[in-house]
N, C-alpha and C positions, 0 to 999 in steps of 0.2 A: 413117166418120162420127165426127164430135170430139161429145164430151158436156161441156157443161158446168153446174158443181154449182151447185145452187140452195137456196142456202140461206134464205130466206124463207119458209117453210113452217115450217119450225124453230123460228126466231126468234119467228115469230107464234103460235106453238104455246105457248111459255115466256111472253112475256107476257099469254096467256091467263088461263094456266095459275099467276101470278107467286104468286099464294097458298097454290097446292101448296109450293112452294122457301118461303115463309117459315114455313108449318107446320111444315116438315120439320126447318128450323134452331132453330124454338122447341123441338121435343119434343127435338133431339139436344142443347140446351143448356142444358132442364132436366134431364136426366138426366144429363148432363156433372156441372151444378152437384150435385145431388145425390148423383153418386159421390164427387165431391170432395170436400163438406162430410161425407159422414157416412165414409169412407172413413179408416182409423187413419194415424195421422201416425208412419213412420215415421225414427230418429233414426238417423246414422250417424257414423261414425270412421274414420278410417284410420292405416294405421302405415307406416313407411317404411323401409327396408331396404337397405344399400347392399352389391353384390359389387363385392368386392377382390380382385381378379385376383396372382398371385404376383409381388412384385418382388424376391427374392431367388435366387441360382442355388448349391447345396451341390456340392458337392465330395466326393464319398466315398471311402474305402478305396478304390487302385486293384485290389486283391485283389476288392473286390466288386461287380456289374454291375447295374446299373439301368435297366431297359425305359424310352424316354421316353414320356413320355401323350399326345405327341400322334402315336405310330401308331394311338392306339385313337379317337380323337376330335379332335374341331377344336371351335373356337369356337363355331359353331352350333350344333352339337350340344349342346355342355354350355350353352349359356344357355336353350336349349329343355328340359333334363333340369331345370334351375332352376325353369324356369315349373311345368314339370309338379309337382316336388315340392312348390308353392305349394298346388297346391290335389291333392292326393293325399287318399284313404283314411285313408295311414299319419300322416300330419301331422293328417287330421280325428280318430283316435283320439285321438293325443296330446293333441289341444286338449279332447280332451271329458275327460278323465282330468285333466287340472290342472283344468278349472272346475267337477269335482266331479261330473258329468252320471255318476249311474248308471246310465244306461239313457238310448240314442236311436236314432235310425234312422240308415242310412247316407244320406248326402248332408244331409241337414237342417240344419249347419251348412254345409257346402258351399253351400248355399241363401245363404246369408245373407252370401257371403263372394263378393269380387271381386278379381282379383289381375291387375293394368297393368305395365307396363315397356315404356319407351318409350327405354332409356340402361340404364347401371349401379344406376338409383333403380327401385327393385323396391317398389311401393306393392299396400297390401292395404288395401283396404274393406271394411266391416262396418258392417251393418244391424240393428238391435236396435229393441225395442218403445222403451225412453229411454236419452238419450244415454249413463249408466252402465253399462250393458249394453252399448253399441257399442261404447264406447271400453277397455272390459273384453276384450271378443273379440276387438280387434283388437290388441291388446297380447296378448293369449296367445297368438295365433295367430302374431303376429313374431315374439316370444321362442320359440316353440315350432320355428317355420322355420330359426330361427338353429342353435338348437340340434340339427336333426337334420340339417343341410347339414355345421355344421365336424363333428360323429359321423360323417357318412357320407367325409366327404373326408378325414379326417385320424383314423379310425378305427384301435385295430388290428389287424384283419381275423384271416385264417387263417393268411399267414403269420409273422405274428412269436407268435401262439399254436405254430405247428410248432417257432420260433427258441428259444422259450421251452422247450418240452420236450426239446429236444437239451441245452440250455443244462445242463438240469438232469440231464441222463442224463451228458454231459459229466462234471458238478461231482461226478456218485456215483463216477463211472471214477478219477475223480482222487484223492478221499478212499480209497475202495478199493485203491488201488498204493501211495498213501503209509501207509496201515495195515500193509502187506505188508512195506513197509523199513521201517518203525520195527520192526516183531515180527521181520523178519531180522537189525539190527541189534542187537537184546535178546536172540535168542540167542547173541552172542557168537562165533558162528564164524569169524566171519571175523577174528577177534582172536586166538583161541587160535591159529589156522593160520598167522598170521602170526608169532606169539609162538613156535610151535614148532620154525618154520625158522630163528627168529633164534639161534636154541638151540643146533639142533645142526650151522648152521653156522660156530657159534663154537665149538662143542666139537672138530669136524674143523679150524677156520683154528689154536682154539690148538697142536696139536698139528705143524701145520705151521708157525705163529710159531717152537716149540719148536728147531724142527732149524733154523731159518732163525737163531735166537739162540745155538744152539750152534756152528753152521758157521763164523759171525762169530768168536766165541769162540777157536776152533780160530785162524784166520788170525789174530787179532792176538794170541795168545799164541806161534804159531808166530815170526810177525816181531819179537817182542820177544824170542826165544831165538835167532832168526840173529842181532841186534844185542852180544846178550853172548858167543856164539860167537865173532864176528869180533873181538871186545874183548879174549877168552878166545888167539886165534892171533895177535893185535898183543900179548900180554905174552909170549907163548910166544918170538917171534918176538925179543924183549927180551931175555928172559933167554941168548938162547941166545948173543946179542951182549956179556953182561954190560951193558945199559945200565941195567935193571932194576935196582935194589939193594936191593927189598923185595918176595918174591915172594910170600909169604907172606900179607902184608896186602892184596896185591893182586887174589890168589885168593880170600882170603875174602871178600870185596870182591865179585869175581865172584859167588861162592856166592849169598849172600845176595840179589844181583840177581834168580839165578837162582830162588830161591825167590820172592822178593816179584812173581816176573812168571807164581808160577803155574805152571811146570816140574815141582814135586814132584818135584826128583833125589833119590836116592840115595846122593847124595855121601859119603865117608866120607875126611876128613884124613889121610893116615897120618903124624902126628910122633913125633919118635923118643922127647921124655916132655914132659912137662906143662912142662918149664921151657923148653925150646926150644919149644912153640907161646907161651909166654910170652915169648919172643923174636922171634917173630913170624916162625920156620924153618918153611920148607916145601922139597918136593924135587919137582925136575922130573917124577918119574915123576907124581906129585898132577897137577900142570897136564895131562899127557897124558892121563894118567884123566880129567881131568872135563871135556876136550874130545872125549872118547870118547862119555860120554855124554851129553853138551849133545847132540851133533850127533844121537846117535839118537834123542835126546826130541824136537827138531825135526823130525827126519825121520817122527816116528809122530807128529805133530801137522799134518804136511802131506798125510801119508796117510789121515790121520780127517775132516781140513778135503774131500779130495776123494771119499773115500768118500759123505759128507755131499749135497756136489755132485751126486754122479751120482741118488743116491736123488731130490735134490730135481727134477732132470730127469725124470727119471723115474715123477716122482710116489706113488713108494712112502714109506710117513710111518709103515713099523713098526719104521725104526731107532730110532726116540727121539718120547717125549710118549705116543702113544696105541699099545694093543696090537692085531696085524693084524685078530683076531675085530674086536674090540669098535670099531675103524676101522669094519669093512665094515658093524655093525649098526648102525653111527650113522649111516652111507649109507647104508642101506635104509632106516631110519626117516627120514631128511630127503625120498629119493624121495617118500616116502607124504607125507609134510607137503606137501611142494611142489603135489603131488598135489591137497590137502585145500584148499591154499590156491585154486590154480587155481579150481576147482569152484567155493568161496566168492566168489573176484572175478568170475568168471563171472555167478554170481545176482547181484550187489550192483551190475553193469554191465546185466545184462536188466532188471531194477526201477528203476536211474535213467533209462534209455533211455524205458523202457513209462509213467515218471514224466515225461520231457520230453515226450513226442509230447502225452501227455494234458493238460499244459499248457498245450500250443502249441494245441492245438484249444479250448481251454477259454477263451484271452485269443481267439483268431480270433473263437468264438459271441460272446463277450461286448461286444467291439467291433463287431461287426457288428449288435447289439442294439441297441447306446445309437448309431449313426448311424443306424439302421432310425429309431429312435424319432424321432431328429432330423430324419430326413426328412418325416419323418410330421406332426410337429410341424408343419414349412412347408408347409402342400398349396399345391396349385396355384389352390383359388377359398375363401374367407373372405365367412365374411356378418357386418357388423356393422349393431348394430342404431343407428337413427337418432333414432325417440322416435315419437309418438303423438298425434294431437291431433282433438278432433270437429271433427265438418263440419258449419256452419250449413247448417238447413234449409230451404228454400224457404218464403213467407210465407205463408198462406191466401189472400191477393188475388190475389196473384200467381199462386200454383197455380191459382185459379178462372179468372182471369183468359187468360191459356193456355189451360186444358181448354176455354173454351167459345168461345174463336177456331176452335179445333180441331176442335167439335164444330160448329158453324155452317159450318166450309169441308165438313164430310164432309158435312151434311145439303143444303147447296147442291151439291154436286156430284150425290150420288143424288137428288136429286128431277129436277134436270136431267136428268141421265142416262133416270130412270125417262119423261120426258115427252117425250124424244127420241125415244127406243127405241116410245115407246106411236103416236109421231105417224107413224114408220119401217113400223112394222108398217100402219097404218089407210092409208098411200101402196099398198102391195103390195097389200092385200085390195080395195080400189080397181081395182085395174090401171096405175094411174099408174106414171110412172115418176120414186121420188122426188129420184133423188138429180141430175137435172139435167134438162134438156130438149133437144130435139134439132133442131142449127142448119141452116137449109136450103145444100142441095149449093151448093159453089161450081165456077161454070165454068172 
């Protein structure tokens, strides 16, 4: 069986009734009117805020590694972290400490504060009893936001405080090693060690200079008495021919070579008196003599030149310059210098070494500080601030005007309602059936 709704009951019920609905809208639209008129007027501002997302990409040391930000977060995230820090606790602290508020409740500015973004324009509203107070809060409240967003994003955190105390642990290391070689280079050691090897291996090279000057010695006064020997056997060779007609002068002649070259002979003239050397008589047996002993002067100057020789092979140096003792104590003391020296280069090589590494870590901290800092400098989101301006308030007509549109539809709606509902119920208590009537069966 089909029911159909009948609504005439209803209807006739409402125009009965048409003076309940307009009571209804007068009481809710002097009350309306009277919340409105005596209700405080309040004055509002807003400020405006714009994020600037990073348009710059750094390059750092490729010695140093840089996590990108976006494994940690994406765009949603951090424009939602934005909102949040809009209207946060920590932002309402701030704001009450710049406008001097010794005391308030938590949320109470929060109350008073509305924060949209609909784009990259991040706008905050602010309600205040007159508009100098609005536009007061909401100006500190941007600058306040501005200021704790580039802090928190371009902050510098815990690690460049850690960077910072290496830096400095670094900068003591390094002052410390170079105190160390300055005080080791002021005592001098390694000067005197050097100084002492220079010493006494000049006192051991002169003594072998010695025999290397004498050896020389030896051969070229040796070759300059085989020259007057053989000079000495071409007169001999003369006279014996009679080609020679003065042998006398030619001997002495000899002689005198043989002296000026350094021989020291012992030559002794035998003439028969003072007036025949005055004539310039000499006798063969003279020339045979003093080619007697030319030849063994030369001969003991060639056996001195290679005695010399073999010592220097040898490396024995106590034929001539220094004595064998006083040799071998100047080679034990040069051992120990050498010794002395070593030890000293040794140190003066571990402190320039333990001086470079602690540099090299000292320029690595220090660079990697001022690109930390550089990085830091470019965060990835920037708030700049935009400016601030009140917001005209709605007129008194107008607000009245609205509220008691407003209040007239609700008053018309529940009275209706109430007189529907009242006519609903009196169908049931009835037994009626109100909501339609019942059509007869079709064949």
């Amino acid at each position: 069986m089909e029911q159909e709704i009948d609504l005439r009951p209803y209807l006739q019920a409402i125009f009965r009734q048409w003076w309940l609905i307009v009571a209804s809208m007068v009481v809710l639209g002097v009350v309306a009117a009277v919340w409105t008129t005596s209700s405080p007027r309040q004055a509002q501002a807003r400020g405006d805020l714009l994020l600037v997302a990073q348009s710059t990409q750094l390059s750092l040391d490729p010695r140093f590694t840089e996590r990108d930000s976006s494994m940690l977060t994406n765009a949603v995230n951090q424009r939602q972290a934005l909102l949040d820090l809009a209207s946060s606790s920590a932002l309402e602290a701030r704001v009450a400490q710049a406008l001097g508020l010794s005391s308030y409740h938590d949320g109470e500015l929060l109350a008073k504060i509305k924060v949209t973004a609909t784009s990259d324009l991040l706008r905050i509203g602010a309600t205040a009893a007159t508009d100098e107070e609005a536009l007061r809060l909401a100006e500190t409240w941007t600058h306040s936001y501005e200021a704790l967003v580039n802090e928190l994003y371009s902050g510098t955190g815990a690690a460049t405080q850690s960077l910072e105390i290496q830096l400095t642990s670094a900068q003591q290391r390094y002052d410390e090693i170079q105190t160390a070689l300055t005080a080791f280079y002021a005592t001098g050691e390694l000067v005197q060690a050097n100084q002492q090897v220079k010493r006494l291996e000049g006192l051991l090279q002169g003594g072998t200079d010695a025999q290397i000057r004498l050896y020389n010695g030896y051969l070229v006064r040796a070759q300059d008495l085989n020259l007057i020997l053989e000079d000495a056997r071409a007169l001999q060779a003369q006279n014996e021919t009679g080609v020679a007609p003065d042998l006398a002068a030619s001997l002495t002649a000899l002689v005198v070579r043989t002296r000026l070259a350094g021989g020291g002979l012992p030559v002794q003239l035998n003439f028969g008196s003072a007036e025949s050397f005055a004539q310039g008589q000499a006798t063969t047996t003279d020339l045979t003599r003093f080619l007697t002993v030319l030849a063994g002067q030369r001969d003991r100057m060639v056996a001195q030149a290679n005695t010399l020789a073999h010592d220097l092979a040898a490396g024995d140096g106590s034929a001539v310059g220094l004595p064998p003792d006083l040799r071998a104590r100047y080679e034990a003391d040069l051992a120990t210098a050498r010794g002395a020296l070593a030890r000293a280069t040794g140190n003066e090589s571990a402190l320039l070494q333990r001086r470079e590494v602690a540099l090299s870590s000292l320029k690595v901290l220090q660079s990697k500080r001022d690109e930390g800092q550089i990085a830091q400098a470019a965060s990835a989101v920037s708030v700049r601030f935009v400016g601030v301006a009140t917001v005209a308030a709605k007129s008194l007509a107008s607000s009245l005007g609205l509220n008691l549109v407003v209040a007239a539809l609700i008053g018309f709606f529940l009275a209706t309602g109430w007189i529907v509902g009242r006519e609903f119920v009196r169908h049931l208590s009835s037994g009626r059936e109100p909501a339609g009537s019942a059509s007869p069966p079709r064949d």
